[in-house]
C-alpha positions as CSV (number, residue, x, y, z in Angstrom):
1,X,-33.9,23.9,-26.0
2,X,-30.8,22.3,-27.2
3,X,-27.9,20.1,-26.7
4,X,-24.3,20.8,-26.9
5,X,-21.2,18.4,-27.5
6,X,-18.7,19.2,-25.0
7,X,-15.8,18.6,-27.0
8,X,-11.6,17.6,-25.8
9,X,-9.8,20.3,-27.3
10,X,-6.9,17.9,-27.0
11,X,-8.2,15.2,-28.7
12,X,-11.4,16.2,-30.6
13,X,-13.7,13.3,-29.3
14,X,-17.4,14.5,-27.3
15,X,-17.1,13.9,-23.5
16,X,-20.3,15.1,-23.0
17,X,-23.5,16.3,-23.8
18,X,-25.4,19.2,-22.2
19,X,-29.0,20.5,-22.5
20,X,-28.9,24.0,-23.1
21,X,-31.4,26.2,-21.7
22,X,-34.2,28.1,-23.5
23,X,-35.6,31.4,-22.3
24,X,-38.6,30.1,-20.7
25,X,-36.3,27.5,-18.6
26,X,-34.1,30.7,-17.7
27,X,-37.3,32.7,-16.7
28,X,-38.0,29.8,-14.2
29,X,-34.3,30.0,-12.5
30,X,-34.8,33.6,-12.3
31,X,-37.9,32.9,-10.1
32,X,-36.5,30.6,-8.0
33,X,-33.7,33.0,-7.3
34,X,-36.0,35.8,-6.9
35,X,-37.9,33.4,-4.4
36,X,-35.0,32.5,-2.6
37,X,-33.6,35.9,-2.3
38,X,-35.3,37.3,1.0
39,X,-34.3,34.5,3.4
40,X,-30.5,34.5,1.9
41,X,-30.8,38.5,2.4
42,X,-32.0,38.1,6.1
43,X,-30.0,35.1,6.9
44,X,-27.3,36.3,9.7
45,X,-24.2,37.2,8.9
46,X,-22.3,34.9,10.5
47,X,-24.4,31.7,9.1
48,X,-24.5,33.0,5.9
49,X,-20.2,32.8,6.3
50,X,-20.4,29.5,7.6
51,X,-22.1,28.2,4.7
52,X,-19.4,30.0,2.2
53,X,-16.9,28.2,4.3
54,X,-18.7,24.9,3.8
55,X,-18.7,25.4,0.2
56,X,-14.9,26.5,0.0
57,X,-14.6,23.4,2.0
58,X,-17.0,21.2,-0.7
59,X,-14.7,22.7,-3.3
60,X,-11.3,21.8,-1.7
61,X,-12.2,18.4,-0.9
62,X,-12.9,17.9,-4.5
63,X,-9.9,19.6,-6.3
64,X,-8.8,17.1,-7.9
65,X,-12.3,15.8,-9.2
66,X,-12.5,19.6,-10.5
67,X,-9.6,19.6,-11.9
68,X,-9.6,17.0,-14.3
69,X,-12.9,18.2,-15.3
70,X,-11.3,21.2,-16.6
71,X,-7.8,19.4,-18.2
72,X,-10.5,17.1,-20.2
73,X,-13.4,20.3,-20.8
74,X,-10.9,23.0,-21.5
75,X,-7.8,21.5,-22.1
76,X,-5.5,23.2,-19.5
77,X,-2.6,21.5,-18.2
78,X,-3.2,19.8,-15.0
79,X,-0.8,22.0,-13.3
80,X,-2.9,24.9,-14.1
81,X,-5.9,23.4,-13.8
82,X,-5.1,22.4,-10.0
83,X,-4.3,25.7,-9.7
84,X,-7.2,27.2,-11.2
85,X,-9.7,24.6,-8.3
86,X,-7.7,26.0,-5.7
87,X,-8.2,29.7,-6.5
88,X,-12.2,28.7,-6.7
89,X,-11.8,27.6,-3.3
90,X,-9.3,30.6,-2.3
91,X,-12.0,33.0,-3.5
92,X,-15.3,31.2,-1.6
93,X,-12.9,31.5,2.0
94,X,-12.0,35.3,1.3
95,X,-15.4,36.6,0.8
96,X,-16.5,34.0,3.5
97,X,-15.0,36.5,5.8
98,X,-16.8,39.9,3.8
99,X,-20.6,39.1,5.7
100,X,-19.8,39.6,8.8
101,X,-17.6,42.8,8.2
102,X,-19.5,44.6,5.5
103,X,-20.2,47.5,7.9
104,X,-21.9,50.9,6.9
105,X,-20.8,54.2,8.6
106,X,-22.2,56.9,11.3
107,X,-21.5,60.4,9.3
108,X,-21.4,63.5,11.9
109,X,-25.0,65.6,11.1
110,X,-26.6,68.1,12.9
111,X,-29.6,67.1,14.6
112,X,-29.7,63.8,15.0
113,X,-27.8,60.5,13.8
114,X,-26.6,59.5,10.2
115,X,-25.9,55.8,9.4
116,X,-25.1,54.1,5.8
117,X,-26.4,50.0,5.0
118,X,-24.9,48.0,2.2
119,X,-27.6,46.1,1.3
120,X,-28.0,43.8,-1.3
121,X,-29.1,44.2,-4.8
122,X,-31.1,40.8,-5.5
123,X,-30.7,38.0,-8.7
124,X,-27.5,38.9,-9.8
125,X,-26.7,36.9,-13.5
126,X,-23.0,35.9,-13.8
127,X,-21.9,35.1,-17.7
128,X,-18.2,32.8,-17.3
129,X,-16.4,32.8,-20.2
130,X,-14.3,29.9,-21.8
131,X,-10.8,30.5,-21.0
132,X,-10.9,30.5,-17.5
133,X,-14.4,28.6,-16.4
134,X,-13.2,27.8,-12.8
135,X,-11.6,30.9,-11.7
136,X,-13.8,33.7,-13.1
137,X,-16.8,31.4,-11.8
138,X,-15.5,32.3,-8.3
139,X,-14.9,35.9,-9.2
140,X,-18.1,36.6,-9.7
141,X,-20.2,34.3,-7.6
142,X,-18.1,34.7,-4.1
143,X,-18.4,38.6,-3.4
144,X,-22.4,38.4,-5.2
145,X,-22.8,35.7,-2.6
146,X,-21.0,37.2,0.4
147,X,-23.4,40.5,-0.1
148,X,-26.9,39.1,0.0
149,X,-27.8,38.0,-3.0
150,X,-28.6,35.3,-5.3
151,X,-26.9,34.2,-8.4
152,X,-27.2,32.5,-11.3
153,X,-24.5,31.6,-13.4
154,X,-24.3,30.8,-17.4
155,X,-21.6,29.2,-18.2
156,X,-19.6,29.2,-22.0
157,X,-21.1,26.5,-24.1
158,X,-17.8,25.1,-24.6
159,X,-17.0,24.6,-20.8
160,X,-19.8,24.3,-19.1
161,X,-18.7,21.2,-16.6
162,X,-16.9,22.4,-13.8
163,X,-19.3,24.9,-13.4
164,X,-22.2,22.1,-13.5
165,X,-19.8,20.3,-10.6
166,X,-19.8,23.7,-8.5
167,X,-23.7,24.3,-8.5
168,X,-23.6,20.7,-6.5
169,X,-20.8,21.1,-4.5
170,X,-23.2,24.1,-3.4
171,X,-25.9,22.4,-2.6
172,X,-23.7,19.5,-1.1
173,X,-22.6,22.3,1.4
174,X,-26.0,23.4,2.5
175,X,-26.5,26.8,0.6
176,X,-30.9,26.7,0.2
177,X,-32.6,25.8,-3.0
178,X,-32.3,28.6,-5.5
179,X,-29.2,30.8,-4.0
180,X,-27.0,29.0,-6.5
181,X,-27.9,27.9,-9.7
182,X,-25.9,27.0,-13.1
183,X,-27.6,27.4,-16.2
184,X,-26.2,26.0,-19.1
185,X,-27.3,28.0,-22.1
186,X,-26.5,29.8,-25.7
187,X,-25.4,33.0,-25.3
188,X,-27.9,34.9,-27.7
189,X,-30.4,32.7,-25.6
190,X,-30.1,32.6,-22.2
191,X,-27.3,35.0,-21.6
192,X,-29.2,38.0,-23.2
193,X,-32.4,36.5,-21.4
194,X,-30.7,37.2,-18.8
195,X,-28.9,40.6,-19.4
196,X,-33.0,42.0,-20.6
197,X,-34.5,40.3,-17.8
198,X,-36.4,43.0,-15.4
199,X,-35.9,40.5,-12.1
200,X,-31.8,40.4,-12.4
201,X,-30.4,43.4,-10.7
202,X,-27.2,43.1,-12.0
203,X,-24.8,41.5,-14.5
204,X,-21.4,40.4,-14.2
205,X,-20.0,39.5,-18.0
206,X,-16.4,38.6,-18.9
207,X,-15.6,37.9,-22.3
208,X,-14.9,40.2,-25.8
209,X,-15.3,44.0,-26.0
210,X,-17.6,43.4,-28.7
211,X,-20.1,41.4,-26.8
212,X,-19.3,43.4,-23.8
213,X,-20.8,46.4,-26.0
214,X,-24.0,44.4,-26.7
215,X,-24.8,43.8,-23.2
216,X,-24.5,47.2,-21.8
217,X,-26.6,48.6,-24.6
218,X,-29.1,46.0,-23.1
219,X,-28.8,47.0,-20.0
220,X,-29.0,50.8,-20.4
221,X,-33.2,51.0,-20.2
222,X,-33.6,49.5,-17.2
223,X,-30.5,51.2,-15.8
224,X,-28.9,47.6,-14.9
225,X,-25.6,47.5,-12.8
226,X,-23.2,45.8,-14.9
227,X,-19.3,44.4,-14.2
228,X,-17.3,43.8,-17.7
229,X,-14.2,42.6,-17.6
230,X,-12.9,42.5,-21.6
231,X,-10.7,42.5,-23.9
232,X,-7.4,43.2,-23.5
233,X,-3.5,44.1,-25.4
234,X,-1.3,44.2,-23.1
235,X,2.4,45.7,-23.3
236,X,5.6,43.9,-22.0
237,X,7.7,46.9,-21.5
238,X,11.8,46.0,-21.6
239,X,14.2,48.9,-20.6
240,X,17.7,48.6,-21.4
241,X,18.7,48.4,-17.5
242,X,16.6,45.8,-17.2
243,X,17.6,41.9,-15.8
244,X,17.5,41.1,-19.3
245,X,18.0,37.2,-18.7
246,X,15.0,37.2,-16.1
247,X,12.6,39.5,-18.5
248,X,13.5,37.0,-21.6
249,X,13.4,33.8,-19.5
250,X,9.6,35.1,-18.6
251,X,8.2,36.9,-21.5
252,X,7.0,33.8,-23.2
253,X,4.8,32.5,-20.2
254,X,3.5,35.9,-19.9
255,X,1.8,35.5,-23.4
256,X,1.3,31.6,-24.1
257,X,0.0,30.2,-20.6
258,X,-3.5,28.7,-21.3
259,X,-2.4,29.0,-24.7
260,X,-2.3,32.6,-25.0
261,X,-6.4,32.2,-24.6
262,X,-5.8,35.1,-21.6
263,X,-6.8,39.0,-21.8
264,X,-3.6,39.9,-20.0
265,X,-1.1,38.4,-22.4
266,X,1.3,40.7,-22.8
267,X,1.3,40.1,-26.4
268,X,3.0,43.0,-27.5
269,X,6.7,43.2,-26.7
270,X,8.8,46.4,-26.3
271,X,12.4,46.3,-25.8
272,X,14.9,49.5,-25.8
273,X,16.7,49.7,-29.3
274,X,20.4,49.3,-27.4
275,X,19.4,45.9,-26.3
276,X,16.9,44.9,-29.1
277,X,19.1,42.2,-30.5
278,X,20.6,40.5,-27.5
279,X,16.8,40.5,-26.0
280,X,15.8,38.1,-29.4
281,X,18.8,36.1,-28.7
282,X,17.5,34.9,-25.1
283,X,14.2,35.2,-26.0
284,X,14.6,32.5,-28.5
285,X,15.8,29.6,-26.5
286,X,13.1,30.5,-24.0
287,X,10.6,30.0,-26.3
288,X,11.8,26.6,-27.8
289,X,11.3,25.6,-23.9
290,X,7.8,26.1,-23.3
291,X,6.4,22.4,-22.9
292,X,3.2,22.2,-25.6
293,X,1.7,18.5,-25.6
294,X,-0.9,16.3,-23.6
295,X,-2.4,18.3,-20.9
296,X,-3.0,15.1,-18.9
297,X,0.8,15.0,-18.4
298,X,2.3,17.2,-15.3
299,X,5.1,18.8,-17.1
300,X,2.7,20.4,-20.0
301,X,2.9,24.2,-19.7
302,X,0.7,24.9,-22.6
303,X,-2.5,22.9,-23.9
304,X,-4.3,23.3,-27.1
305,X,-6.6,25.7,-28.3
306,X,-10.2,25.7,-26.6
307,X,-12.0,25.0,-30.3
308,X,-11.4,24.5,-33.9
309,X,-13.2,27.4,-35.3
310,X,-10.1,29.5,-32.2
311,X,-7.5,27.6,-33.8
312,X,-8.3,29.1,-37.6
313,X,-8.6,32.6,-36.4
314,X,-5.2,32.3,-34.8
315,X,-3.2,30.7,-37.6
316,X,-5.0,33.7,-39.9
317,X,-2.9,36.5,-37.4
318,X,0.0,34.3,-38.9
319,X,-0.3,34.2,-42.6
320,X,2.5,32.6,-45.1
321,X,4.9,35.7,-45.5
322,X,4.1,37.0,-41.7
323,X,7.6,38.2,-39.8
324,X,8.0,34.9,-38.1
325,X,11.2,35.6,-35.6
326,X,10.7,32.6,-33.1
327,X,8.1,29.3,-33.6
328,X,8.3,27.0,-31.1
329,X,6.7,23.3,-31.3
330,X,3.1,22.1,-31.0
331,X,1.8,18.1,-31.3
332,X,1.0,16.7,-34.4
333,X,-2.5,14.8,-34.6
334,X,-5.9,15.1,-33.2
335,X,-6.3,18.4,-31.2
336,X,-6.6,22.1,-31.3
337,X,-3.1,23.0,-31.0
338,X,-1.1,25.8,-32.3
339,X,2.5,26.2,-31.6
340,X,4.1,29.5,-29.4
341,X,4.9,32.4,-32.5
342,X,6.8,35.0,-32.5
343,X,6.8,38.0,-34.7
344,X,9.3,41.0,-34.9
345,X,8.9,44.0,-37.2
346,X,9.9,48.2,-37.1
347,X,6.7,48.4,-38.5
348,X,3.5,47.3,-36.1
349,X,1.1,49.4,-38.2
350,X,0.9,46.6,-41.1
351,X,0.6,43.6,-38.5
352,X,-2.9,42.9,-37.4
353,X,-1.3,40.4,-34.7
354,X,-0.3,43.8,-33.0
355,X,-3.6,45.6,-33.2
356,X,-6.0,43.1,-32.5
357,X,-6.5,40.7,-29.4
358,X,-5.4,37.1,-31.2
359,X,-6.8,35.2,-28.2
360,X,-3.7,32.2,-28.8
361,X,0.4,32.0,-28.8
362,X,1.1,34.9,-30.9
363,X,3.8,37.6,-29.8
364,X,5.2,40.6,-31.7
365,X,8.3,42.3,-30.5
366,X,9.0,45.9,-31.2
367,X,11.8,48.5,-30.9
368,X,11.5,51.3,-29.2
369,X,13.7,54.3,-28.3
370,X,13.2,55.9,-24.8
371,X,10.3,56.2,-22.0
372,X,8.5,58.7,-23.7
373,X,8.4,56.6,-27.4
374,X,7.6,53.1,-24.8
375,X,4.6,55.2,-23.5
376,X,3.5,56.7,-26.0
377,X,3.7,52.7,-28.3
378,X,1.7,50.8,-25.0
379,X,-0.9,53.2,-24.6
380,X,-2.0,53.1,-28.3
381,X,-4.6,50.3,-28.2
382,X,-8.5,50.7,-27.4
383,X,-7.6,48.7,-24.4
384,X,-5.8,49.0,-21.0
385,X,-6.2,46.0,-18.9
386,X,-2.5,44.9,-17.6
387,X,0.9,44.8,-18.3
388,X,4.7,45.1,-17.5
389,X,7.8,46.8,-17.1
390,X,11.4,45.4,-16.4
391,X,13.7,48.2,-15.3
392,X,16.9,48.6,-12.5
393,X,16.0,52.2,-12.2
394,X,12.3,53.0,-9.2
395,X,12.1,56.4,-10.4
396,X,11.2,54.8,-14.3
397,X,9.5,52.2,-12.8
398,X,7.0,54.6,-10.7
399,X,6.7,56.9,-13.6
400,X,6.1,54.8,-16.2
401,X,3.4,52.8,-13.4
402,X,1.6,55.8,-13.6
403,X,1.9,56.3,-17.4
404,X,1.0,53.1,-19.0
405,X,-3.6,53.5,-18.8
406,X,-3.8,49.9,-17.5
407,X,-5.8,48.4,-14.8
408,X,-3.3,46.3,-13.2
409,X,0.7,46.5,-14.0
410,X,3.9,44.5,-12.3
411,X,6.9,45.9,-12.1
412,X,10.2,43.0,-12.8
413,X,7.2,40.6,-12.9
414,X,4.0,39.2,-15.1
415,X,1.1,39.0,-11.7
416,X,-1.7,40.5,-12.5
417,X,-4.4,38.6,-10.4
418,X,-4.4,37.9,-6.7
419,X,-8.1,37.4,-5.1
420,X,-7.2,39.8,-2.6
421,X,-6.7,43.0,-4.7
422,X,-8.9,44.7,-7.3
423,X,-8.8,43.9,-10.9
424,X,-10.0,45.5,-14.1
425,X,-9.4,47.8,-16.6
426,X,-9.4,50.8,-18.3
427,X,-10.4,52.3,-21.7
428,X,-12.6,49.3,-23.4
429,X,-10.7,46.5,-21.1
430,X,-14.4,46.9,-19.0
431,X,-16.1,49.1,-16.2
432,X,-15.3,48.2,-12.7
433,X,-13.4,46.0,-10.3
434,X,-13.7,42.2,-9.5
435,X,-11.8,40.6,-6.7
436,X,-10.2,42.2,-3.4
437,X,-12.4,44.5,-0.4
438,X,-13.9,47.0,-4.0
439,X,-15.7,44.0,-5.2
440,X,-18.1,44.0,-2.6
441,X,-19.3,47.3,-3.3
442,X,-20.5,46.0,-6.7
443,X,-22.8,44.1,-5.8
444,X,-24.3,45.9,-2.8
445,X,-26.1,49.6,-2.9
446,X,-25.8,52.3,-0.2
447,X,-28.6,53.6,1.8
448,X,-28.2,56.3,3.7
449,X,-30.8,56.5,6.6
450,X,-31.1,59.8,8.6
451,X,-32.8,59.9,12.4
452,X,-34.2,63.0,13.9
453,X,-32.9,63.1,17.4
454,X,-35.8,65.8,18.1
């Protein structure tokens, strides 16, 4: 057992200290959610909604309470970090609806009558990452809930206090002892206690590919259902018919909101050779507009970097002799900041900003020449989670849809997440869907029951 400093990433000063679990604490939550996990599973449909209302409702009351948790924790701007309590309590009311409608089917047999249950799995373990504590919270814990089960959530060491905050609001609104808990913990400590536990049925893990690797090698021997949601390098695809104004105006929020601390940044930026030049000259200005400063103050649009150690492996993706095109501005003083950057080249190959996943306000703009070379440029990269595509023309924008391997794509647009449809990726951007009616399935299994009517 340890403790961790909870540190403002805008201003470097501890705001807290938390207790970190040890295994032998996480093998205790584990048995209480194992306890707790029959009368949750039995509990009727219909109560068991009414207590995810409850909690939606807990959530809501307290969004502002939540939020400046996270604008002091994580350092997002209060905007976003409004937004990001109100998507927690978006996500509790949408799979408040899921228990009383998560029907099975009658399949036509000969000799009697076929049905299908979704039933359950049991402790699932939810692993939140940093960037997004609030929202991905809710991802995971909402449709686990909705199903049956019982879930325990590890939070990031660095941002551990809204999810604290959400275990009691949880409590506050009546779900029993044990179907909700929030364990602070190391990752090599109580996260992989977790993933090798025998007693969780499943894990749901978003963070880095690399990690992501780790924990489905650990779950392979018991044959452990796992959701990963990783890393990601996504493509901002510019045609030459496109609203060029709009697609400049836009680009740099699709790459620097939360500080470009996001797996769908479109961090790599391809514009059609023909319009190339006059796409830098409204890109520029756009970039010199994104608000960096105090993320206490309403018109911030981008906060500092989550952590010291995330600001140094930026700034290394932007050595002394990099193609800097565009920098905009960052504060001076205590906190992690790093300002919005901007690097153009003909040749990506040598950049290691265009290969890698920075993880902060780094861009690189590319030429390319038609569909087939734009393709061909955004589907080279081990990932595949999002992306977009600004084009007049519905016949390119279809095609190249159904070109580009990437989860979740918008067309004249950056969305990538709504609660209401699926998300995920493909190639190493994770293995299956959070979010919308497919999540539910993850964290339920099939049984198929066949009656003799002889």
């Amino acid at each position: 057992m340890g403790v961790h400093d909870v540190v403002d990433p805008a201003t470097e000063e501890v705001i807290e200290k938390v207790r970190l679990a040890s295994v032998e604490e996480t093998d205790a939550a584990v048995e209480r959610a194992k306890r707790a996990f029959p009368a949750w599973r039995d509990l009727a449909p219909g109560e068991r909604a009414r207590l995810l209302r409850a909690f939606a409702a807990r959530v809501d009351a307290c969004r502002e309470e939540l939020a400046g948790l996270e604008v002091r924790n994580a350092g997002h701007p209060v905007a976003q970090a409004r937004w990001e309590a109100g998507n927690l309590r978006d996500v509790l009311e949408y799979y408040a609806a899921a228990p009383e409608r998560l029907t099975g089917r009658q399949i036509p047999v000969p000799g009697g009558l076929d049905v299908t249950f979704a039933e359950p799995l049991g402790v699932v373990g939810v692993i939140v990452p940093w960037n997004f504590p609030m929202p991905i919270l809710g991802w995971g814990l909402a449709p686990a809930l909705a199903a049956g089960n019982t879930v325990i959530v590890k939070p990031a060491e660095l941002t551990p206090l809204t999810a604290l905050r959400a275990g009691e609001l949880a409590l506050e609104a009546g779900l029993p002892e044990g179907v909700v808990q929030v364990l602070p913990g190391a990752g090599p400590v109580a996260g992989r206690r977790l993933v090798e536990h025998p007693d969780v049925r499943k894990i749901v893990f978003t963070g880095s590919t690399r990690v992501g690797r780790e924990i489905l090698a650990a779950c392979a021997p018991g044959v452990k259902r796992v959701t990963l949601e990783l890393g990601g390098k996504s493509a901002n695809l510019v045609f030459a018919d496109a609203d060029l104004e709009k697609a400049a105006a836009t680009a740099p929020y699709a790459v620097f909101e939360n500080a470009g601390q996001d797996c769908c940044a479109r961090s790599r930026i391809l514009v059609q050779r023909p319009v190339y030049e006059r796409f830098m000259e409204l890109l520029e200005p756009a970039v010199h507009g994104v608000v960096v400063g105090d993320p206490r103050d309403a018109k911030t649009e981008v906060g500092p970097l989550i952590s010291a150690a995330q600001r140094k492996r930026v700034a290394g993706y932007v050595p002394d002799g990099a193609p800097v095109a565009i920098r905009g501005s960052a504060p001076e003083g205590p906190g992690f900041w790093f300002p919005p950057t901007v690097l153009a080249t003909e040749d990506p190959a040598a950049l290691p900003a265009w290969h890698d996943e920075v993880f902060g306000p780094v861009a690189v703009v590319v030429p390319f020449e038609d569909e087939a070379d734009a393709v061909r440029i955004a589907n080279d990269t081990p990932y595949g989670l999002s992306g977009s595509i600004w084009t007049r023309d519905v016949g390119r924008a279809l095609r190249v849809s159904r070109a580009v391997e990437a989860g979740n794509l918008s067309v004249n647009s950056h969305s990538s997440v709504r609660y209401w449809t699926p998300f995920g990726g493909y190639k190493q951007s994770g293995l299956g869907r959070e979010l919308g009616p497919d999540a539910l399935d993850a964290f339920t299994e099939t049984k198929n029951v066949f009656i003799a009517s002889d």
